[in-house]
C-alpha positions in Angstrom: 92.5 94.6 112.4 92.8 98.3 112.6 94.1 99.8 109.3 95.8 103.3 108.9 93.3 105.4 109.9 92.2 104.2 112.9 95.7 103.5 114.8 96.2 107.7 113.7 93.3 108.2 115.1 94.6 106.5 118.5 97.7 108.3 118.0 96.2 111.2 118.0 94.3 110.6 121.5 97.1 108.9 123.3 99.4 112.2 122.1 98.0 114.8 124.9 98.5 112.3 127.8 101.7 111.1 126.5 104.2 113.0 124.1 106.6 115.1 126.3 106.0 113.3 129.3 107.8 110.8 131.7 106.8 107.6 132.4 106.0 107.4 135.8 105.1 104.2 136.9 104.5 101.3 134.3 102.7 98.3 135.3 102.8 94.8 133.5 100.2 92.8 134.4 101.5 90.2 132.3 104.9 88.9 131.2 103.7 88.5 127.4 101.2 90.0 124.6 101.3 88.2 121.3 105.2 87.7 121.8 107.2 88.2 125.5 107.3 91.8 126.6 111.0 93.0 126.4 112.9 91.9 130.1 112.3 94.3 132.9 109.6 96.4 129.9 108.1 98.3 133.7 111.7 99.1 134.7 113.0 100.3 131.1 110.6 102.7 130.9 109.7 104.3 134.1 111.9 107.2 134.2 111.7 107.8 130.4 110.4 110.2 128.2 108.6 109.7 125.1 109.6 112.6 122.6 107.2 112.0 120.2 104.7 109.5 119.3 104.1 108.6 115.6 102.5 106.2 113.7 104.7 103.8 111.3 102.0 102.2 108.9 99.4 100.2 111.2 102.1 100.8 114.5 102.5 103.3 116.9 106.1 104.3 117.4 106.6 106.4 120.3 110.9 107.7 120.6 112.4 108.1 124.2 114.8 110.5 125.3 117.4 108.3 124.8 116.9 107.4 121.2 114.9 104.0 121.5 112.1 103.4 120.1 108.6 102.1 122.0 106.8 100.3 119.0 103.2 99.1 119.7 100.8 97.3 117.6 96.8 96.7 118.6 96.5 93.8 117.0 92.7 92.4 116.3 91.3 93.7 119.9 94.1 95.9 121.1 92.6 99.0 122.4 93.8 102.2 124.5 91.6 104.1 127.1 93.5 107.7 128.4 92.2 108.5 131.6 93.2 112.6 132.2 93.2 114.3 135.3 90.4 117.4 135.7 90.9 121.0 136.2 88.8 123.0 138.5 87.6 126.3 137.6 90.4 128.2 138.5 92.8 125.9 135.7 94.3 124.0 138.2 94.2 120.0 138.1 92.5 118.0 140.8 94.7 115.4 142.8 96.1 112.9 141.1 93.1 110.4 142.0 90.2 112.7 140.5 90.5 111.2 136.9 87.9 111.1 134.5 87.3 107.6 133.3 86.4 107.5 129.3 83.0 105.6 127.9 83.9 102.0 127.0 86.5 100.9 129.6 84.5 98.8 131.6 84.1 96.3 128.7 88.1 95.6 128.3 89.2 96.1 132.1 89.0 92.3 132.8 91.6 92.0 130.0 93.8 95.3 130.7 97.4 94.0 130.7 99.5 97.3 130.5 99.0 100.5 132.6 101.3 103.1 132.0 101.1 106.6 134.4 102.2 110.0 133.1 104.3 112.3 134.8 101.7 115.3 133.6 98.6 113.3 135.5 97.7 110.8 132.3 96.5 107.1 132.9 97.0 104.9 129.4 95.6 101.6 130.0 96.3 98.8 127.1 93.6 96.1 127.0 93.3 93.5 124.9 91.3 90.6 124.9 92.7 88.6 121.8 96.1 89.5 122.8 97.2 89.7 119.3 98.8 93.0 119.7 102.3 93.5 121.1 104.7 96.0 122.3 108.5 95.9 121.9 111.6 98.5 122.4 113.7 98.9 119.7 117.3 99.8 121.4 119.1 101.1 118.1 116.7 103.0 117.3 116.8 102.5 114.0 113.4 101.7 112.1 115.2 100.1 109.3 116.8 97.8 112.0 113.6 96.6 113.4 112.5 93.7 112.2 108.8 94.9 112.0 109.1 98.2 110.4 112.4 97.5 108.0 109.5 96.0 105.5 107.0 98.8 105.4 106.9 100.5 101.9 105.9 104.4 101.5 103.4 106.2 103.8 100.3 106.8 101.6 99.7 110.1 103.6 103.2 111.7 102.9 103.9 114.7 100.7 106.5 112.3 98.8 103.8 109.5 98.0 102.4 110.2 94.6 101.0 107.3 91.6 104.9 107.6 90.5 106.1 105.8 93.9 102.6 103.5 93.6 103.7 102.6 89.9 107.2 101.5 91.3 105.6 99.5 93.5 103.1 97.8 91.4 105.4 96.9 88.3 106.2 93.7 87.1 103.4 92.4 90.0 101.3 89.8 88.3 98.9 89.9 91.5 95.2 91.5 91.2 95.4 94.8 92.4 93.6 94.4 95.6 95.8 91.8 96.6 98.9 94.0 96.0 97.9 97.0 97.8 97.6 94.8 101.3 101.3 94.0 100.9 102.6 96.0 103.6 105.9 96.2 101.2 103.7 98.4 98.3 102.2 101.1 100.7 102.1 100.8 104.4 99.2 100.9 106.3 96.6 99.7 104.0 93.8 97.1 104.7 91.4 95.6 103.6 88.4 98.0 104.1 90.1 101.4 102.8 91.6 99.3 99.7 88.0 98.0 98.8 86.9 101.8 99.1 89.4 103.5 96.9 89.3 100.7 94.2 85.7 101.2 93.6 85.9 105.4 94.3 88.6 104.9 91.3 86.0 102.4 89.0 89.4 99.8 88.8 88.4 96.4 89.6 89.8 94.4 92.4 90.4 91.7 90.1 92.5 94.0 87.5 96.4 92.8 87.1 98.2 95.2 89.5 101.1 95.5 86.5 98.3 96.2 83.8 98.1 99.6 85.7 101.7 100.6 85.0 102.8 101.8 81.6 105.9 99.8 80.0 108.3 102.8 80.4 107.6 102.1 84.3 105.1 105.4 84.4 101.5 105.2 86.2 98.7 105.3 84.0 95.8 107.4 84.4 93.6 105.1 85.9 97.0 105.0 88.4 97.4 108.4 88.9 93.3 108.5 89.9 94.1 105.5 92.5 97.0 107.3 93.8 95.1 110.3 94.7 92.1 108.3 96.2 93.9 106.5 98.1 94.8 109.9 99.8 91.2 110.8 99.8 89.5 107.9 101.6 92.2 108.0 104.3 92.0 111.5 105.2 87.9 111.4 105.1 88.4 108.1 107.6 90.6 110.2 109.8 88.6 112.7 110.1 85.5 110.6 110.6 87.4 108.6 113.3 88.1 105.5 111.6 85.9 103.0 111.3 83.9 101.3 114.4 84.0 97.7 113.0 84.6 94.9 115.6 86.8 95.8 118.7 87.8 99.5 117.4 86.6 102.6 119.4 89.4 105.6 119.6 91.2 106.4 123.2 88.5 108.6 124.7 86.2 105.3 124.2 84.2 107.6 121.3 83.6 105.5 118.1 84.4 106.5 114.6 81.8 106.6 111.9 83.6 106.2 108.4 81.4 102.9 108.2 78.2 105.0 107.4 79.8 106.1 104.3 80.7 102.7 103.0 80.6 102.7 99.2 81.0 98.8 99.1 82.6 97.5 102.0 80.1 95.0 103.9 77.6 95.8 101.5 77.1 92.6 99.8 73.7 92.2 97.5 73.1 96.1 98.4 72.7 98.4 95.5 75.9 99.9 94.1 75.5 103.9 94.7 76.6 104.7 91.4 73.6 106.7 90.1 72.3 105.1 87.3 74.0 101.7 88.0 71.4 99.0 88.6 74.0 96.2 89.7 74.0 95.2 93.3 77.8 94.9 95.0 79.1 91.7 94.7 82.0 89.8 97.2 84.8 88.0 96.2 87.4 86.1 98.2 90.9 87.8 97.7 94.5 86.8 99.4 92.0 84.8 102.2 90.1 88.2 103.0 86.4 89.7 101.3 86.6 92.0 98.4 83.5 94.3 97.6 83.1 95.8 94.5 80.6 96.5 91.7 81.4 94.8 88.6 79.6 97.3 85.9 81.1 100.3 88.0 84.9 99.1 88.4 86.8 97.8 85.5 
């Protein structure tokens, strides 16, 4: 499932074609994703105009012009392909047929369920052949009122998140570490893959009790306040790699990310830890029903 950095990474691509502009025309090719699309989902939105398009944790949540909220989630295989129109030499766009069509559509257009056309000349097409993802409008407005986002805990990337708010989240857990920081409740947006990563980047083991990491007067310790700010790192880095190509993920202009070529330990099983001077080989565990990776002389 695609973690933090690759649905900003999808933000980010889906943002020229979209943000600012009016739905034209949206077609539903079927009634229902993983759950029913909302009634009349087409007719509620043509006519609109997504404000802005963020990203909630692992969800994409675009705000209309008239204060609801278009919240999307990819899911295992969800995945977006922006089709924009071209400009001739003189800056002027081509007809509205003369689109260029991105690298990597072909494989999901059997499966492309939603198609929604920009007023500005922008084709988003949703496909997903899983159909784990799902797409929903939340009419308040109100993220704390949806029943998806109400539980999501701080954003890692914001200026507010720091080892104090990641200690307040971890104390009093008696859960390993690595099986606290995938609760969606603790820090939003964190998988499996980028967890794995900072744990070993910060030598804590995955196995270490996620309390045993806050002090009793409720205060990170240092081995905390070093998680905390690689948490930070490996996200950004993954950003700006592209996420990670793992599976059904490839970023809206059908371009693939490349974080996976500097895996420290994820999927490296039996491979030699990259510690210099470390002669162990990284080991996997089973964690929460999901693979840890980790290198038990480097992480403690």
């Amino acid at each position: 499932m695609p973690e933090l950095p690759e649905v900003e990474t999808v933000r980010r691509g889906l943002a020229p074609a979209m943000e600012g502009q009016r739905f034209e025309h949206v077609e539903a090719k079927r009634p229902d994703l993983r759950f029913p699309l909302p009634n009349d989902f087409s007719g509620r939105l043509t006519g609109a105009r997504l404000e802005a398009l963020n990203r909630r944790g692992k969800y994409l949540v675009g705000r209309l012009d008239d204060g609801a909220l278009l919240i999307m989630h990819l899911g295992m295989s969800g995945r977006f392909v922006v089709e924009m129109p071209r400009e001739d030499g003189r800056g002027h766009k081509n007809s509205p047929g003369a689109f260029h069509l991105d690298t990597g559509a072909n494989a999901h257009a059997m499966h492309e369920h939603i198609v929604f056309r920009m007023e500005g000349g922008g084709v988003v097409r949703y496909s997903d052949p899983r159909r784990f993802g799902f797409m929903t409008i939340e009419e308040t407005g109100n993220e704390a009122e949806n029943s998806f986002l109400q539980q999501l805990g701080p954003e890692p990337l914001d200026k507010g998140f720091n080892s104090k708010v990641l200690a307040a989240g971890l104390a009093g857990r008696k859960s390993p570490i690595k099986s606290a920081l995938l609760d969606q409740a603790v820090v939003a947006g964190l998988g499996n893959i980028y967890v794995c990563e900072a744990l070993f980047r910060s030598g804590i083991s995955p196995k270490r009790i996620a309390a045993s990491l806050v002090k009793q007067s409720g205060e990170p310790t240092d081995r905390l306040k070093r998680l905390a700010t690689t948490i930070k790192q490996v996200l950004r880095e993954a950003i700006e790699a592209g996420g990670s190509s793992l599976r059904d993920h490839a970023q809206a202009d059908g371009t693939l990310g490349y974080f996976q070529h500097t895996f420290k330990v994820y999927d490296r099983e039996g491979s030699p830890c990259v510690t210099p001077g470390c002669d162990k080989d990284i080991r996997r565990i089973v964690q929460s029903g999901r693979s840890t990776f980790y290198c038990g002389q480097c992480q403690r």
